[in-house]
C-alpha positions in Angstrom: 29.1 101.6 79.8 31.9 104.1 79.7 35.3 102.7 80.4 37.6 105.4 79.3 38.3 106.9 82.3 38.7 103.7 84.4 41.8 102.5 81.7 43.2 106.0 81.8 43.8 105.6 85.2 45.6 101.7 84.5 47.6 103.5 81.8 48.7 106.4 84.5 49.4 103.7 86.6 51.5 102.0 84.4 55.3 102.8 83.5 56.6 103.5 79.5 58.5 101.0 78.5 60.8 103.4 77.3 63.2 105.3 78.9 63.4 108.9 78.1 65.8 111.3 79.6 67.7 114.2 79.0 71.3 112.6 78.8 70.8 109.3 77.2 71.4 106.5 79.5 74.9 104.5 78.9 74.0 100.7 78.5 76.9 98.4 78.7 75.3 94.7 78.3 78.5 93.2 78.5 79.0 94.7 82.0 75.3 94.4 82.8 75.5 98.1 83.5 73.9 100.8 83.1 75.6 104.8 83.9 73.2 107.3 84.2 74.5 110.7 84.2 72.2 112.6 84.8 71.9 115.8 86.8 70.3 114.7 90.7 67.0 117.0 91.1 67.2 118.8 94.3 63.9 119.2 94.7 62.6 115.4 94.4 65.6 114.2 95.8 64.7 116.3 99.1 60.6 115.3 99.0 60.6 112.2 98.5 64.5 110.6 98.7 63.6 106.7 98.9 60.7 107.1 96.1 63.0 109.3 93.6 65.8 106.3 94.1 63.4 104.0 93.2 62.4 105.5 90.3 65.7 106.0 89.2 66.6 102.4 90.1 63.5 101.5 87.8 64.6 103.6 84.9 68.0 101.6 84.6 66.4 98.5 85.0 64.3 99.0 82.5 66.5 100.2 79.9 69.0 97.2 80.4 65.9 94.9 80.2 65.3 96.5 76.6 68.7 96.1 75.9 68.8 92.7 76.6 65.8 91.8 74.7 67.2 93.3 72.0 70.0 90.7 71.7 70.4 87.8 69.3 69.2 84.2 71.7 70.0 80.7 71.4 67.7 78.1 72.7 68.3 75.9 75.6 66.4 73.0 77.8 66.3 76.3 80.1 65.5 78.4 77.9 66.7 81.0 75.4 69.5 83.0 76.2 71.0 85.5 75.1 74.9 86.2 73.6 75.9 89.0 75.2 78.2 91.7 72.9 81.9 92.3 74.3 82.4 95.0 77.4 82.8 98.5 75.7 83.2 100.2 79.7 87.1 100.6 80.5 87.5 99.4 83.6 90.7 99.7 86.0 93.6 96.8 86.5 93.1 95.0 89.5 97.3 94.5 89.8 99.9 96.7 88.5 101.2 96.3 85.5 104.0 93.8 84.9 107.6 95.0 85.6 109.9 94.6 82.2 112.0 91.3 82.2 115.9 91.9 83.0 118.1 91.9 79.7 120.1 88.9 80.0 124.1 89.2 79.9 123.6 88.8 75.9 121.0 91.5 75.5 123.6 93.4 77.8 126.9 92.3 75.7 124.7 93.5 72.7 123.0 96.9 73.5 127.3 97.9 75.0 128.6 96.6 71.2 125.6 98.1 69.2 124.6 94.6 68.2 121.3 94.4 66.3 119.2 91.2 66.8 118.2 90.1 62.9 115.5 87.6 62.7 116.0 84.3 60.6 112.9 82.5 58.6 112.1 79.4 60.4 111.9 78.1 56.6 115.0 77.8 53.9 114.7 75.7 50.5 116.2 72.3 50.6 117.9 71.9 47.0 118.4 68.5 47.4 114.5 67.2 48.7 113.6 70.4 46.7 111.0 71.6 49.1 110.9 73.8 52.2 112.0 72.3 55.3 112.5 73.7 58.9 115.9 75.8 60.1 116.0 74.2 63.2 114.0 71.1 64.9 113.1 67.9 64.1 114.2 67.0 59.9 115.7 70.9 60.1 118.1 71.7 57.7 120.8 71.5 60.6 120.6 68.1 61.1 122.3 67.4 57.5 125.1 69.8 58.4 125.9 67.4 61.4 126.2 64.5 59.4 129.8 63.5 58.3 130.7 60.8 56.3 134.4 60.9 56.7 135.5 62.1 60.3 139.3 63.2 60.3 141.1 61.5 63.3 144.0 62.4 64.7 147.2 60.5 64.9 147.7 59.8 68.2 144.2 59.6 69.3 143.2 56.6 71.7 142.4 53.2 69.6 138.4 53.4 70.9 138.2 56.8 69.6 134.7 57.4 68.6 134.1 60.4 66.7 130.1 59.9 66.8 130.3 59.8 70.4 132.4 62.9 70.3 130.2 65.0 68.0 127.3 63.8 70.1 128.9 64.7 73.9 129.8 68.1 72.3 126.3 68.5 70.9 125.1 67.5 74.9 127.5 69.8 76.5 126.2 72.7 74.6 123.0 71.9 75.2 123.7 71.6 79.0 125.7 74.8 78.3 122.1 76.9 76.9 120.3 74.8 79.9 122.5 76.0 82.6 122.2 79.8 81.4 118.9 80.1 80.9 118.5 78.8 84.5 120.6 81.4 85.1 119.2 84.1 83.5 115.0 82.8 85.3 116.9 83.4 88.4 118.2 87.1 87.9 114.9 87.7 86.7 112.8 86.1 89.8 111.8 89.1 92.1 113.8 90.5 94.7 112.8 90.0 98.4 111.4 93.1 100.5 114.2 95.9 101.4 116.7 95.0 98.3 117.1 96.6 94.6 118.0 95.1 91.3 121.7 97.0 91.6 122.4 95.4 94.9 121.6 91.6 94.3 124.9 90.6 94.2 125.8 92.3 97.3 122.6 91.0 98.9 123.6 87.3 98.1 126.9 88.2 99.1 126.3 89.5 102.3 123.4 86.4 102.8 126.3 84.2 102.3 128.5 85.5 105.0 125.7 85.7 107.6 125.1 82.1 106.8 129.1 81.2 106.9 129.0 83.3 110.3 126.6 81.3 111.7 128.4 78.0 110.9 131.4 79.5 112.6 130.4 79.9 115.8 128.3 76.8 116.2 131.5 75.1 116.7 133.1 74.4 120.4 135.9 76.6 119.4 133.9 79.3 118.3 135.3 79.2 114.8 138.9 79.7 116.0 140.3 76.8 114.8 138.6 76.1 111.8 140.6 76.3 108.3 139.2 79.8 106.6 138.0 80.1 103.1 140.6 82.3 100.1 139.2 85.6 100.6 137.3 85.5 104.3 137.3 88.0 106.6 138.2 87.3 110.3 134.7 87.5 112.4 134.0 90.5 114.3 132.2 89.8 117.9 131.4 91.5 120.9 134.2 91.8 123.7 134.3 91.0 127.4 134.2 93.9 129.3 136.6 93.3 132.6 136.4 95.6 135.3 140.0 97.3 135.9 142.9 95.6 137.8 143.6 98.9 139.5 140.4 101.6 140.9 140.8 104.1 143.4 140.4 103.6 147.4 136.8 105.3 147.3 135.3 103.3 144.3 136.9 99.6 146.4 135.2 101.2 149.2 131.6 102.2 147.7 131.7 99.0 146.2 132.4 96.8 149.5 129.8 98.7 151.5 127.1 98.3 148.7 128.2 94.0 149.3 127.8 94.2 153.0 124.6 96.2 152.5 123.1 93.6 150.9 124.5 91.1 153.5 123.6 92.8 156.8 119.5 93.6 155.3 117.8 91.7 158.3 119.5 92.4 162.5 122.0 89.6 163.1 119.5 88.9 166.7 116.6 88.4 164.5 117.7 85.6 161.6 114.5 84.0 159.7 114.6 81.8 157.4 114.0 85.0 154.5 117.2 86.7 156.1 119.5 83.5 155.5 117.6 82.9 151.4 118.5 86.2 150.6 121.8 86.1 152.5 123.1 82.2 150.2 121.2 84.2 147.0 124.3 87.0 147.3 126.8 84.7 148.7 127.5 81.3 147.6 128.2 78.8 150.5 129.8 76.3 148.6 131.5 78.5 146.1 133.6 80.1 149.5 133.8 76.3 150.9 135.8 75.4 147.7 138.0 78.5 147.8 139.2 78.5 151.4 139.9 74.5 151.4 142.1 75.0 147.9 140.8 71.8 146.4 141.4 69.8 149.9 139.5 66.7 150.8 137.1 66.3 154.2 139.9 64.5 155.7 142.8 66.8 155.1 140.4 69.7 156.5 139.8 67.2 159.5 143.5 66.6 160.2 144.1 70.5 160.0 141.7 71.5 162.6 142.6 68.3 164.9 146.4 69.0 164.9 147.6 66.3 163.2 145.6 63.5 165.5 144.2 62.0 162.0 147.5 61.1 160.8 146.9 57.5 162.7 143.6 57.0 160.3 143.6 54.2 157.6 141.7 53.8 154.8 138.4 52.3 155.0 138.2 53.0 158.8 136.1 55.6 160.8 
C-alpha cells in the first residue's frame, strides 16, 4: 500500500517550524516581543485580510516559541521555566525626567566665589592605634580632637561652670544649626504649586502671607481698624460705599419720585386685593415709616397727642 501521497498532503498541511522571511524577525524575549518589519503584501492583504493576519500572527508566535525554547530552564514543582535574558528593545519613559535639585545657598555662595568642592577620604592613618580609622562617625578620628584634658577657664566664670557641658551644648547647637538648614534647603527644593516659578517663591509666600494677615483683619468687629499693625504693613485697601449725591437736579428728584409712586399706584386704589397691598408693604415699609413719624415716642404719648391732652389724667397701671 502506497502512503506517499497521503503524508504529503499531512506535511502540506503542516507549518515549518521555522520562520523564514525576507527581513529577519526582531525577537525580544525579555519583552516577550516580537517586531516584524516586513513589507504588508497588497495583494494577500486585499484577498484574504483575516487569513493573512493570522498567518502573520502565527509567524511571530512561532518564532518567539523557538526563542523561548531555546533558553537556559530551571526546574520547578510546576515545571521548568525558563530565565529570561535582559530587555534589549528601548522603550519610552512613562514620566518626564526628573527636574535638577536647587543649589543650596552654599552651592550658590560657592559657584559666585569660584569655590571648588574637594573631596576628602573617608579614611586617614591613626599614628597612635597605627591603623586606618574613619574621618568622621562613630571611633572617627574627630572624636580624639574633641577630647581635652585640660580645659582653660576663665576668671570670672560662674563657680558650676562646666566646660563638658559647654563643648557638648556647642557640639548640639551645631548640630541643630546643620538640622535646621537642611530643612531649609528640602523646602526650597519641594515643588512649586500650579501658576508660580522658582524666581518668584519668595514673593509668592510673601503675598500668601498678606492674604492670610488680610483675612485675619477683617474678621474682627472693627474691621481691622483698631488692631495694633505689624513693622512694615501696609494699610488694607477695600471697596468703598458708593452714596448717592447730596445735591441732583430737579428732573433726576423728579424721575426718580415718579418711578417710587409707580411702583406704589400698580393696582386702581377702587380695586385693593390682597396682591396690591403685598406688593405695596414689599416697597414700603409700614413699620419703618411708623418709627419715623412718632420720633421714638411711646403708644401713649401718640394717644395723648391725637386726644388733646385728655390722657394727661392717666396713671400707671391703669386703662
Amino acid at each position: 500500500m502506497d502512503v506517499s501521497d497521503i503524508l504529503a498532503s499531512h506535511e502540506a498541511k503542516q507549518k515549518a517550524v521555522t520562520v523564514e522571511k525576507d527581513i529577519p524577525l526582531e525577537i525580544d524575549a525579555g519583552f516577550l516581543t516580537v517586531t516584524d518589519l516586513n513589507p504588508v503584501d497588497k495583494e494577500s492583504y486585499d484577498a484574504d485580510r483575516e487569513e493573512y493576519l493570522m498567518s502573520i500572527a502565527r509567524d511571530g508566535a512561532q518564532a518567539l516559541l523557538a526563542a523561548l525554547f531555546s533558553l537556559p530552564t530551571t526546574s520547578s514543582p510546576d515545571g521548568p521555566l525558563a530565565q529570561l535574558p535582559p530587555p534589549t528593545t528601548q522603550l519610552p519613559r512613562a514620566k518626564p525626567l526628573p527636574k535638577p535639585k536647587p543649589p543650596t545657598k552654599w552651592e550658590q555662595f560657592a559657584k559666585a566665589k569660584g569655590i571648588h568642592k574637594t573631596r576628602k577620604d573617608k579614611k586617614v592613618w591613626d599614628e597612635a592605634k597605627q591603623e586606618w580609622v574613619n574621618r568622621w562617625g562613630w571611633k572617627g578620628a574627630n572624636k580624639d580632637k574633641e577630647v581635652q584634658w585640660i580645659t582653660e577657664v576663665r576668671a570670672n566664670a560662674d563657680v558650676d561652670h562646666d566646660p563638658v557641658k559647654a563643648a557638648r551644648d556647642a557640639r548640639k547647637a551645631r548640630v541643630a544649626k546643620n538640622e535646621k538648614q537642611h530643612q531649609q534647603n528640602l523646602a526650597r527644593a519641594m515643588p512649586l504649586p500650579v501658576g508660580t516659578s522658582s524666581t518668584g517663591a519668595p514673593a509668592d509666600r510673601k503675598r500668601q502671607i498678606d492674604r492670610t494677615l488680610a483675612v485675619t483683619r477683617t474678621s474682627t468687629a472693627s474691621m481691622g481698624k483698631f488692631d495694633r499693625r505689624l513693622e512694615g504693613e501696609k494699610k488694607l485697601k477695600g471697596v468703598k460705599r458708593k452714596f448717592d449725591p447730596t445735591e441732583i437736579s430737579a428732573a433726576s428728584e423728579k424721575s426718580r419720585d415718579l418711578a417710587i409712586l409707580s411702583k406704589l399706584d400698580k393696582e386702581p386704589s377702587t380695586k385693593k386685593t390682597k396682591s396690591s397691598e403685598s406688593s405695596a408693604s414689599d416697597v414700603l415699609n409700614v413699620r419703618k415709616a411708623i418709627r419715623s413719624a412718632s420720633k421714638g415716642k411711646g403708644s401713649a404719648a401718640l394717644a395723648r397727642e391725637a386726644g388733646g391732652g385728655k390722657g394727661k389724667n392717666f396713671k400707671k397701671g391703669k386703662r
